[in-house]
DRENDO-1510 file (C-alpha; in Angstrom, 1 decimal, always signed):
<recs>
REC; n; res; u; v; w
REC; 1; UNK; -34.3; +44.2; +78.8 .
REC; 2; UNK; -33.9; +45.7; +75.6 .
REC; 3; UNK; -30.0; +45.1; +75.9 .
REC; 4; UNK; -30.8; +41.6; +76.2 .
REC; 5; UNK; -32.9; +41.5; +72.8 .
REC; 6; UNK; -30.7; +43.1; +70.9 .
REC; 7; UNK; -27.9; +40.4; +72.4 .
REC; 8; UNK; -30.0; +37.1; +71.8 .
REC; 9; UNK; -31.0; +38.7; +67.5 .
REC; 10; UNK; -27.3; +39.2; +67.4 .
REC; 11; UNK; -26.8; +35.4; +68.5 .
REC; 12; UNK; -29.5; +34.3; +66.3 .
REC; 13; UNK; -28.1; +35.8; +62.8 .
REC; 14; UNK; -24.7; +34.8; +64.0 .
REC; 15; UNK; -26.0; +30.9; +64.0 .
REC; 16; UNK; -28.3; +31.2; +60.8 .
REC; 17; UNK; -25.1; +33.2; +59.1 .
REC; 18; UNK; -22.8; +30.1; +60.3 .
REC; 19; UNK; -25.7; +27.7; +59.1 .
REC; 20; UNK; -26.0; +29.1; +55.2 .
REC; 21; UNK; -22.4; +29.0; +54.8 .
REC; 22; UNK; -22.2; +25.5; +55.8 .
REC; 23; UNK; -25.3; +24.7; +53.8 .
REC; 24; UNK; -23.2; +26.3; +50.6 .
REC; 25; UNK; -20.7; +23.6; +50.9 .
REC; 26; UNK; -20.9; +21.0; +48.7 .
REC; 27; UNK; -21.7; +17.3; +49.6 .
REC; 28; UNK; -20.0; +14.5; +47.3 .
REC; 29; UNK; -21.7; +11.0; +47.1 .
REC; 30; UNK; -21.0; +8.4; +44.1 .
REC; 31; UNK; -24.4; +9.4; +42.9 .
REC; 32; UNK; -23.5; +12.6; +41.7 .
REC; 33; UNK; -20.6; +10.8; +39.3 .
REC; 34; UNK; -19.9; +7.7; +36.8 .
REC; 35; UNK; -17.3; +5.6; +37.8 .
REC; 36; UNK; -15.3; +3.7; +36.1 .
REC; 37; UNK; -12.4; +0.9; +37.9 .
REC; 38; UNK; -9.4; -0.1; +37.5 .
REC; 39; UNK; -8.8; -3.0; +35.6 .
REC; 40; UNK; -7.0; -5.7; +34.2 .
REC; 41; UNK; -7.2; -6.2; +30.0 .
REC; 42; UNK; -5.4; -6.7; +26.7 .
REC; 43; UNK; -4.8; -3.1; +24.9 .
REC; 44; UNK; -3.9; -3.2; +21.3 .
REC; 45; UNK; -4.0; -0.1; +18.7 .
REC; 46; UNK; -5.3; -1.5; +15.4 .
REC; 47; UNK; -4.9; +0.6; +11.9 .
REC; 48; UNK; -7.9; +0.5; +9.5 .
REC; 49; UNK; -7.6; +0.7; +5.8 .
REC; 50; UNK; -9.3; -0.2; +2.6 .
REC; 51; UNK; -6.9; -1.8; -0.4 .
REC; 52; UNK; -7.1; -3.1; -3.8 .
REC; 53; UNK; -6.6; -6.8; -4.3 .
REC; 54; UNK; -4.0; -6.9; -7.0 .
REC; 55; UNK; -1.8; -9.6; -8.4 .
REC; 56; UNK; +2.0; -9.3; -7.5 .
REC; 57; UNK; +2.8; -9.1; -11.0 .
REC; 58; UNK; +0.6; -8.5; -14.4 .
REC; 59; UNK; +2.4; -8.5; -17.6 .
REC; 60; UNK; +1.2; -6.6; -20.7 .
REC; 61; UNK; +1.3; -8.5; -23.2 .
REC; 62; UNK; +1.7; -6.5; -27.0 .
REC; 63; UNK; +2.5; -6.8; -30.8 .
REC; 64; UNK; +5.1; -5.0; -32.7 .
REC; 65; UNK; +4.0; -6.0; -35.4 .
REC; 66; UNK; +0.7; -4.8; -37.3 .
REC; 67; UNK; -1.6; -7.8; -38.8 .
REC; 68; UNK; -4.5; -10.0; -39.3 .
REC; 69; UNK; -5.6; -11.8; -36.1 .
REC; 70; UNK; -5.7; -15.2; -37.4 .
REC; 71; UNK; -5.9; -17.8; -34.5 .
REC; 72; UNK; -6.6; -16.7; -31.2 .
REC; 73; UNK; -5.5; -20.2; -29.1 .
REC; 74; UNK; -6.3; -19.3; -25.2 .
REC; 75; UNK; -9.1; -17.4; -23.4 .
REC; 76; UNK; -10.1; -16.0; -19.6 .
REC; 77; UNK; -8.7; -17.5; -16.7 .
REC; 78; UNK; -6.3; -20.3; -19.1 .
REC; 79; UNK; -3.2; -21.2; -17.4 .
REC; 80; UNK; -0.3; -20.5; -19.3 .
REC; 81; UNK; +3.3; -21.8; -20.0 .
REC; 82; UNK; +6.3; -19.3; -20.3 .
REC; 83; UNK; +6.7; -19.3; -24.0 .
REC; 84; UNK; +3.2; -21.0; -24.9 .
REC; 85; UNK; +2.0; -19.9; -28.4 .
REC; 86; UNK; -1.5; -17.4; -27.2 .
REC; 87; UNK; -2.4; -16.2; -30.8 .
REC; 88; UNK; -0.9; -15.9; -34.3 .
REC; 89; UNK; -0.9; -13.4; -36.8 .
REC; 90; UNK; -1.5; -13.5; -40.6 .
REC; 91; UNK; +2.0; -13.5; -41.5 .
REC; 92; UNK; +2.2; -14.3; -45.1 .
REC; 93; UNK; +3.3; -10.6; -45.8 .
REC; 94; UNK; +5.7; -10.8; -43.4 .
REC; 95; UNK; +6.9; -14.1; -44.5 .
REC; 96; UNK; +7.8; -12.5; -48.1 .
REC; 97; UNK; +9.5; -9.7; -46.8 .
REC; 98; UNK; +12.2; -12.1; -45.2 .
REC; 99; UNK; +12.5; -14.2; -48.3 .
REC; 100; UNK; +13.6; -11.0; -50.2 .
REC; 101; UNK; +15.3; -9.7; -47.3 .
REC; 102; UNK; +17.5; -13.4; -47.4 .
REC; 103; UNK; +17.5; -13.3; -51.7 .
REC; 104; UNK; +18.9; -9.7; -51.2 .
REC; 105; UNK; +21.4; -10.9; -48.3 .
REC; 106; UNK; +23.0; -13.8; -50.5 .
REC; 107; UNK; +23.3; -11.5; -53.6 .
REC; 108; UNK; +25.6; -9.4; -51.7 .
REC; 109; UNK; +27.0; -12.1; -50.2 .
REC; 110; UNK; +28.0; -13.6; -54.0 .
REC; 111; UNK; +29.3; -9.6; -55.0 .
REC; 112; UNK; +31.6; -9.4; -52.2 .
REC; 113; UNK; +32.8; -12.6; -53.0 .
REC; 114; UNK; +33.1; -11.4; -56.6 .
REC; 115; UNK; +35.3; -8.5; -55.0 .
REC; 116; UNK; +37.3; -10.2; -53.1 .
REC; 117; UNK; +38.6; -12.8; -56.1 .
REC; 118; UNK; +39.1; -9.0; -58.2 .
REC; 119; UNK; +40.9; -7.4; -55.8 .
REC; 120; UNK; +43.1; -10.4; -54.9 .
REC; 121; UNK; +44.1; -10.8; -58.7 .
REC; 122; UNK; +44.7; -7.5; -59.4 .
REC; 123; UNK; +46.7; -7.1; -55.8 .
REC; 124; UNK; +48.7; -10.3; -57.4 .
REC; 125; UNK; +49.2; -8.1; -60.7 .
REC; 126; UNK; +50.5; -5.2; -59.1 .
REC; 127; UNK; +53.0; -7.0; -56.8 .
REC; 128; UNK; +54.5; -8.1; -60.3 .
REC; 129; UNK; +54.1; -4.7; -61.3 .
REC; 130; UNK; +51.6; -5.5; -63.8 .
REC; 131; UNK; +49.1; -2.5; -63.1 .
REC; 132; UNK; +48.9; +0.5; -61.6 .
REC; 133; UNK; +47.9; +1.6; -57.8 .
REC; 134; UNK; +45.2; +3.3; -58.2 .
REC; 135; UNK; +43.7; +0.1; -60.0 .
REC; 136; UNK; +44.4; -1.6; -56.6 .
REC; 137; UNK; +43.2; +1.1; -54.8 .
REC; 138; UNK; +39.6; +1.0; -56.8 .
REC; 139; UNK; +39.5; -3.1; -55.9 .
REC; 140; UNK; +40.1; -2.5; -52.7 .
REC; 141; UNK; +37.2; -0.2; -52.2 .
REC; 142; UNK; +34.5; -2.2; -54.5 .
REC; 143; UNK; +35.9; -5.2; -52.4 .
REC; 144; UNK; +35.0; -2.9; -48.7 .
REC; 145; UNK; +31.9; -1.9; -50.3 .
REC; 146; UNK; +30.6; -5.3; -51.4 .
REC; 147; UNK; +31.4; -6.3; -47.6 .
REC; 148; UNK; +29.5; -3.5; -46.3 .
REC; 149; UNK; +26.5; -4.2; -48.1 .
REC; 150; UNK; +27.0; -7.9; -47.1 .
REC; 151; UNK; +26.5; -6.5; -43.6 .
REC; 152; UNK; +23.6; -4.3; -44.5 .
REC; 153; UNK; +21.9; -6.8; -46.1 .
REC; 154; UNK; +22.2; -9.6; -42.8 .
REC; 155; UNK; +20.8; -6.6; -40.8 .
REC; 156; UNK; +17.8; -5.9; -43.1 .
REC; 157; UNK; +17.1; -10.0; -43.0 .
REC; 158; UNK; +17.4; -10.5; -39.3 .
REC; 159; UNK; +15.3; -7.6; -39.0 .
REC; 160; UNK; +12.1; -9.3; -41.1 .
REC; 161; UNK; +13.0; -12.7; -39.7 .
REC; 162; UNK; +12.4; -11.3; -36.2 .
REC; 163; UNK; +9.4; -9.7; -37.3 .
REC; 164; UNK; +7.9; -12.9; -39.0 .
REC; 165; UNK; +8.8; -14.8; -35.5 .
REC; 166; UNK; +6.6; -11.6; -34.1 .
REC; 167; UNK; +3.6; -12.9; -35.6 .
REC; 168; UNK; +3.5; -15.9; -33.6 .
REC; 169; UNK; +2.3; -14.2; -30.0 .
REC; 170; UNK; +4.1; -16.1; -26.8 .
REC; 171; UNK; +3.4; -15.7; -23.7 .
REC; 172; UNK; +6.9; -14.1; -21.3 .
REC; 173; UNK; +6.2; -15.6; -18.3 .
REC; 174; UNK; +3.6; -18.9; -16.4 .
REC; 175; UNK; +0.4; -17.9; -15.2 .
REC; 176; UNK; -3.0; -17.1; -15.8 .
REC; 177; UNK; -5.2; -15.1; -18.9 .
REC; 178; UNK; -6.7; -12.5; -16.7 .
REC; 179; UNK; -7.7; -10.3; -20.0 .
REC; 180; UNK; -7.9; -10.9; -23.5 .
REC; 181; UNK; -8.3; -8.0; -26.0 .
REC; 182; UNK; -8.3; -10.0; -29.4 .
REC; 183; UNK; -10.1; -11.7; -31.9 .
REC; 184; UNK; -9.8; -14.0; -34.5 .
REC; 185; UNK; -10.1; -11.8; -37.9 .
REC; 186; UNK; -9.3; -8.6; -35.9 .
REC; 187; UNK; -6.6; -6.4; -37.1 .
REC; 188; UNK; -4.1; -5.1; -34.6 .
REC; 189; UNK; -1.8; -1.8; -35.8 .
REC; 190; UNK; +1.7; -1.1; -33.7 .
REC; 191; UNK; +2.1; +1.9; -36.0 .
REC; 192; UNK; +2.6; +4.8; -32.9 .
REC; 193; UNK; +2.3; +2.1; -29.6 .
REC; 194; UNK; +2.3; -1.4; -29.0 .
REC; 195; UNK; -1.2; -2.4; -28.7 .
REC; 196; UNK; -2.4; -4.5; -25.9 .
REC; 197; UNK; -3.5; -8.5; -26.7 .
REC; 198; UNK; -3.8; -10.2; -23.2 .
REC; 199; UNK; -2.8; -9.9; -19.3 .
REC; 200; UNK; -1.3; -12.3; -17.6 .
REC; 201; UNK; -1.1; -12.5; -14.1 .
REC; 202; UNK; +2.2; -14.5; -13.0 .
REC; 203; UNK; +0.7; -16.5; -10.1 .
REC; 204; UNK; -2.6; -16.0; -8.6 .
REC; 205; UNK; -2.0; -18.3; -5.5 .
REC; 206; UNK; -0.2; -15.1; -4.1 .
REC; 207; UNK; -1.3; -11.8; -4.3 .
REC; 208; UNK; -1.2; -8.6; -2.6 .
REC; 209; UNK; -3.4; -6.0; -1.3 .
REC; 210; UNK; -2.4; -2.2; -2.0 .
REC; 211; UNK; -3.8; -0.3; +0.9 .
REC; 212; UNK; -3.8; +3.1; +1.7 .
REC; 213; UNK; -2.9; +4.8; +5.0 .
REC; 214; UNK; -3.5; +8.2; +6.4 .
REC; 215; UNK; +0.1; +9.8; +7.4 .
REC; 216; UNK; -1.8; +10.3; +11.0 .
REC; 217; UNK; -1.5; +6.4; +11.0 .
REC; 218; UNK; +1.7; +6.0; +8.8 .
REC; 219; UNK; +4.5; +6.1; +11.7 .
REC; 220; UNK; +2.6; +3.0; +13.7 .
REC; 221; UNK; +3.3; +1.0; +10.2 .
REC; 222; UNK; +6.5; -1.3; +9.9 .
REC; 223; UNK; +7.4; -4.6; +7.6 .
REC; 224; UNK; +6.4; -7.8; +8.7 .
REC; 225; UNK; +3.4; -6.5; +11.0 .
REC; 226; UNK; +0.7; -8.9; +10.5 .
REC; 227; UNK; -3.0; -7.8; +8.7 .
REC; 228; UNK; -6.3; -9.1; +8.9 .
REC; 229; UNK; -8.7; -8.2; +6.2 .
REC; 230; UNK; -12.0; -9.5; +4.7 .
REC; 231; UNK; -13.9; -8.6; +1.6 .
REC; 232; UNK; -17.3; -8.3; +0.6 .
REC; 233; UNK; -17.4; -11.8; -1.2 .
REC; 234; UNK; -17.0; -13.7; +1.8 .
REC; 235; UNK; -18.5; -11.7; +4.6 .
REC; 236; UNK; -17.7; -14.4; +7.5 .
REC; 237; UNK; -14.4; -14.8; +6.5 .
REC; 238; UNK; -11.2; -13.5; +7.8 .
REC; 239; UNK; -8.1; -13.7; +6.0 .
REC; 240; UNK; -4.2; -12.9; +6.5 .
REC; 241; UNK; -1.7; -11.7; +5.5 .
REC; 242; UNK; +1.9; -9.3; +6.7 .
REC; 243; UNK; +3.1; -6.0; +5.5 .
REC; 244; UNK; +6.2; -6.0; +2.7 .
REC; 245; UNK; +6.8; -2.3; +1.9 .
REC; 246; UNK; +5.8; +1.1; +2.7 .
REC; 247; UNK; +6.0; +2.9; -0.3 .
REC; 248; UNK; +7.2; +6.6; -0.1 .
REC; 249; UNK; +5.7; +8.5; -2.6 .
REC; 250; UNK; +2.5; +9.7; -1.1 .
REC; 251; UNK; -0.9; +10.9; -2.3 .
REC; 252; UNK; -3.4; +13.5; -1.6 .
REC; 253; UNK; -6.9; +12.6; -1.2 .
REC; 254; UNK; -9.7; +15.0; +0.2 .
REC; 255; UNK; -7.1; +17.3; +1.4 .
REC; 256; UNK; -5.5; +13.9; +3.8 .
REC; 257; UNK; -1.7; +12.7; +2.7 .
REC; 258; UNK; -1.9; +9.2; +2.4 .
REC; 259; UNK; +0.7; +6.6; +2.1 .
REC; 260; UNK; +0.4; +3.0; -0.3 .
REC; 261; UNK; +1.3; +0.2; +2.1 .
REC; 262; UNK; +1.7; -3.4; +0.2 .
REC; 263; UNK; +0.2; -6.7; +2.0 .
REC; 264; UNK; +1.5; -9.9; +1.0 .
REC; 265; UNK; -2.0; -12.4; +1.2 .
REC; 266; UNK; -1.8; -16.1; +0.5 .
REC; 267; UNK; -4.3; -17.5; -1.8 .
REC; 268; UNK; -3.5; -21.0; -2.6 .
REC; 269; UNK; -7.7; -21.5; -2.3 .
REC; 270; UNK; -8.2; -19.1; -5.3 .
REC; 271; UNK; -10.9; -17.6; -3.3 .
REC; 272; UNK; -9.7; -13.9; -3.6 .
REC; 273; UNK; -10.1; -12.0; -6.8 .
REC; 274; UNK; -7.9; -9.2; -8.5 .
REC; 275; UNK; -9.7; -6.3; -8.4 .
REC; 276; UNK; -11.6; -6.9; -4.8 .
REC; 277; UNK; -12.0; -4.1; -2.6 .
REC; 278; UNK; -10.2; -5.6; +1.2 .
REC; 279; UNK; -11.4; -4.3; +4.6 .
REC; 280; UNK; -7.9; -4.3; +6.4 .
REC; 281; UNK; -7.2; -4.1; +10.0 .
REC; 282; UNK; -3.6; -4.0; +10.8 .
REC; 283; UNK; -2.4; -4.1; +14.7 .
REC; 284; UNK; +0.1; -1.9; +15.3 .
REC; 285; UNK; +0.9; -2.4; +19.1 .
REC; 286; UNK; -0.8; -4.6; +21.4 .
REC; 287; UNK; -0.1; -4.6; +25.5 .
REC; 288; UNK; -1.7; -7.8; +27.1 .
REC; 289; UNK; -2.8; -8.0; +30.7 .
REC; 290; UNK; -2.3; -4.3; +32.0 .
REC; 291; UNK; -4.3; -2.1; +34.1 .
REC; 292; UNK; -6.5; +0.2; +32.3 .
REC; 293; UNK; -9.3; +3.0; +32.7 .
REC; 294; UNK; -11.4; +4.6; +30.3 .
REC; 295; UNK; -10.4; +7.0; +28.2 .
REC; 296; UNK; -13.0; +9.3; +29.5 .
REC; 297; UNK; -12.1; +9.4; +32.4 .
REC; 298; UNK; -8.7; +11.9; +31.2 .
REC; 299; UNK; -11.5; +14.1; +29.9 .
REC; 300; UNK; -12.7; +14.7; +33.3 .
REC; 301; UNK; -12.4; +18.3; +34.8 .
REC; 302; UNK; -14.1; +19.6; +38.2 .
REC; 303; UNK; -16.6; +21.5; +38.4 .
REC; 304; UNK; -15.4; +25.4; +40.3 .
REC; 305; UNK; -17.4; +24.1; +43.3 .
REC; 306; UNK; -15.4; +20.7; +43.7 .
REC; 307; UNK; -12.4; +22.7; +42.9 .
REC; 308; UNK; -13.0; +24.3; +46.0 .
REC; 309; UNK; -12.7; +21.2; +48.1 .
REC; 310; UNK; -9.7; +19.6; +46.5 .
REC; 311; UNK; -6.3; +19.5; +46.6 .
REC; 312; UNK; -4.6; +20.8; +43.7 .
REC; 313; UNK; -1.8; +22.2; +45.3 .
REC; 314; UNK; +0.7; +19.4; +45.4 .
REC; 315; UNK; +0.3; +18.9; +41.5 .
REC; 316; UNK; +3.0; +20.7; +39.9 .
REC; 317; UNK; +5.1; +19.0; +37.3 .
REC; 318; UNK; +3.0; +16.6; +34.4 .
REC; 319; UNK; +5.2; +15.4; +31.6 .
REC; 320; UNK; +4.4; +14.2; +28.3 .
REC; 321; UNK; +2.8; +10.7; +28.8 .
REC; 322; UNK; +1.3; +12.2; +32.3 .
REC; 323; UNK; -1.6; +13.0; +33.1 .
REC; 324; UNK; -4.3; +13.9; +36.0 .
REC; 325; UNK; -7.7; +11.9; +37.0 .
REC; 326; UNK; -10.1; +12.0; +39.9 .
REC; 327; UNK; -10.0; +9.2; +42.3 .
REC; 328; UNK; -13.3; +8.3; +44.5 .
REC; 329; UNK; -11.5; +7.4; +47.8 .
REC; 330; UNK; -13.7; +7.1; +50.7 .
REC; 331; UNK; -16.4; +10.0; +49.6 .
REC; 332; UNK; -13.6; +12.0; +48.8 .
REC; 333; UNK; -12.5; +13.1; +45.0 .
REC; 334; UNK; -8.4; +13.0; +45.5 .
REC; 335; UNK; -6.5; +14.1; +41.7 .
REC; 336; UNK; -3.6; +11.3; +40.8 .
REC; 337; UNK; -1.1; +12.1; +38.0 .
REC; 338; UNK; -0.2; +9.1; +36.6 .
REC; 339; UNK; +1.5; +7.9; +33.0 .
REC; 340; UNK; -0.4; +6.8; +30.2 .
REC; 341; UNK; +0.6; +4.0; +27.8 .
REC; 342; UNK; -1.2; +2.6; +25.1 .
REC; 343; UNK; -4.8; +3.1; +23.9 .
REC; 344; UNK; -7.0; +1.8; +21.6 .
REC; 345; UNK; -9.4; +5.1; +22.1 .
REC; 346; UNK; -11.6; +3.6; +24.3 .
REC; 347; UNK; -9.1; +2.5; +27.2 .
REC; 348; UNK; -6.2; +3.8; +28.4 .
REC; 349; UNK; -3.4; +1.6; +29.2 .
REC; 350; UNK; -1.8; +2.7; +33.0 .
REC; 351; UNK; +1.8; +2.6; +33.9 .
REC; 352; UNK; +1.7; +4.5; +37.3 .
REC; 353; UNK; +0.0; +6.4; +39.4 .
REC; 354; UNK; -3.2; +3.8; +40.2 .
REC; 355; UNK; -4.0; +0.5; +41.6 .
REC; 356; UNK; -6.3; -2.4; +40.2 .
REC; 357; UNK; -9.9; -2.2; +41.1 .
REC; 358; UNK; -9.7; +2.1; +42.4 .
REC; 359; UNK; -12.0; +4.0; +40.8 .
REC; 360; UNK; -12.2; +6.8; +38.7 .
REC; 361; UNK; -14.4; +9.8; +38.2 .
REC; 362; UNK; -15.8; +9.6; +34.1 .
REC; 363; UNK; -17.9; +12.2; +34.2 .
REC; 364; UNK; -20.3; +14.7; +36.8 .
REC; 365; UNK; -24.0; +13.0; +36.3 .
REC; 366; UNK; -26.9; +16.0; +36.1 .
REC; 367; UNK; -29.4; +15.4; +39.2 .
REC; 368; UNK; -32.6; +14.6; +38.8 .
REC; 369; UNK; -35.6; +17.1; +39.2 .
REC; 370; UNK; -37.7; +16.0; +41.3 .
</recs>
């Protein structure tokens, strides 16, 4: 009897032993994770940047000569000629200076020619043997000096001509006032630099926008990428434009190498601004209709207790653009290694290793207490 007892406890802890082990084992239901499918969409991996709107080309326009400011003839925002007189200088000083620079060039002029008529008659004399050599020799070299001084003397008089022309301020190339540092009755000194009288931008229907990228974005960047961008002025509009250089010199800012990347815009409307801050978005690579899954759901890694239950064994091998996710497949979690392609950080494009519409394991979701 006792026997027995002892037999049918032994059964017992046997069956309640057998019955917490199977209680220990996990149970998987969609509840306990979020899903995410398989789907079909347009990827495309956009660079953001901020930029300076700038024209394509600003000339300084200077003085070399010192002065009076006596008319000042355009303002802001005129539209200029090439060669169109912008302001003129007092330039009666100047104007004297190349009348005795041209007084002083025809005197020497009229002494060489004096020179010249010596040295040919006494040149005449010696032939007949009439005078000595070295009286030659002395005509010839008042006759080389005279000529020198000619020379000296045109230099000196080109010189003041160019600077009375200098008075009379001219604008080097078409386009539009964009500054204007003078006016009328000022006085302007080009004793140590050439002081600064007016910008001009060379054509304000096309501009460009100089934006900097990080060098984590750099590589993606190429010429002739197209660039949306839109400033502050017109909040609701988008504008365009395409990528003409990367420049190579880089910058430091905050630590973070960045690179100067120029954008071509259009701006026949006049609408855009030097000196505008642009918002630019540049799309680097773009993959249209290809399955995708969320980027999450690479960021996904079992918990030890649904380790236990799958399969890892036949995963050996991930390259590069590979990687592992958790497919739902009829209540069971199975991994698939499959290759990545594009992603704009949210989504991940898919190459291989899923089909549309599976699902994916994003993340474990806590349970609620009851």
């Amino acid at each position: 009897m006792l026997k027995n007892k002892y037999i049918i406890l032994c059964a017992i802890f046997v069956v309640l032993a057998i019955g917490y082990k199977i209680s220990q084992k996990p149970s998987i239901n969609k509840e306990q994770f979020e899903l995410g499918k398989v789907k079909k969409a347009d990827l495309a991996y956009e660079v953001t940047a901020t930029g300076t709107i700038n024209p394509i080309n600003t000339v300084t326009v200077g003085t070399q000569v010192s002065g009076i400011v006596e008319k000042v003839l355009v303002d802001y925002n005129d539209d200029v000629k090439e060669g169109q007189i912008l302001a003129l200088l007092d330039s009666s000083t100047l104007k004297e200076g190349m009348e005795k620079s041209l007084a002083s060039y025809e005197l020497a002029q009229a002494k060489e020619s004096k020179a010249k008529l010596n040295y040919e008659r006494i040149k005449k004399l010696y032939a007949d043997k009439l005078t000595s050599k070295a009286s030659l020799e002395d005509a010839e070299i008042e006759y080389k000096e005279a000529s020198a001084n000619v020379l000296n003397a045109k230099a000196d008089y080109n010189i003041s001509k160019k600077n009375f022309e200098y008075a009379t301020i001219t604008s080097p190339v078409s386009g539009t006032v964009i500054s204007k540092e003078i006016e009328q009755g000022q006085t302007v000194a080009s004793s140590f630099s050439t002081p600064t009288l007016f910008l001009v931008a060379e054509d304000l229907s096309k501009m460009q926008i100089e934006a900097s990228i990080s060098e984590a974005d750099i590589g993606y960047i190429a010429p002739d990428m197209k660039a949306t961008f839109t400033v502050d002025a017109y909040p609701n509009d988008k504008f365009y434009g395409s990528i003409r250089q990367v420049r190579l010199s880089p910058t430091e800012e905050s630590n973070v190498v960045m690179y100067t990347v120029i954008i071509e815009i259009d701006n026949t409307s006049r609408k855009l601004l030097p000196g505008m801050t642009a918002s630019v978005i540049i799309k680097a690579q773009e993959a249209l209709g290809v399955l995708t899954i969320p980027a999450m759901a690479l960021q996904y890694k079992p918990s030890q207790a649904i380790k236990k239950i799958i399969n890892n064994k036949s995963i050996m091998n991930i390259e590069d653009n590979q990687d592992i996710v958790y497919v739902f497949d009829k209540e069971k979690i199975v991994p698939r290694v499959v290759t990545k392609g594009l992603s704009d950080m949210t989504n991940v494009e898919i190459k291989d290793g899923l089909s549309l519409d599976e699902e994916v394991i994003i993340e474990a979701v806590e349970p609620r207490r009851r």
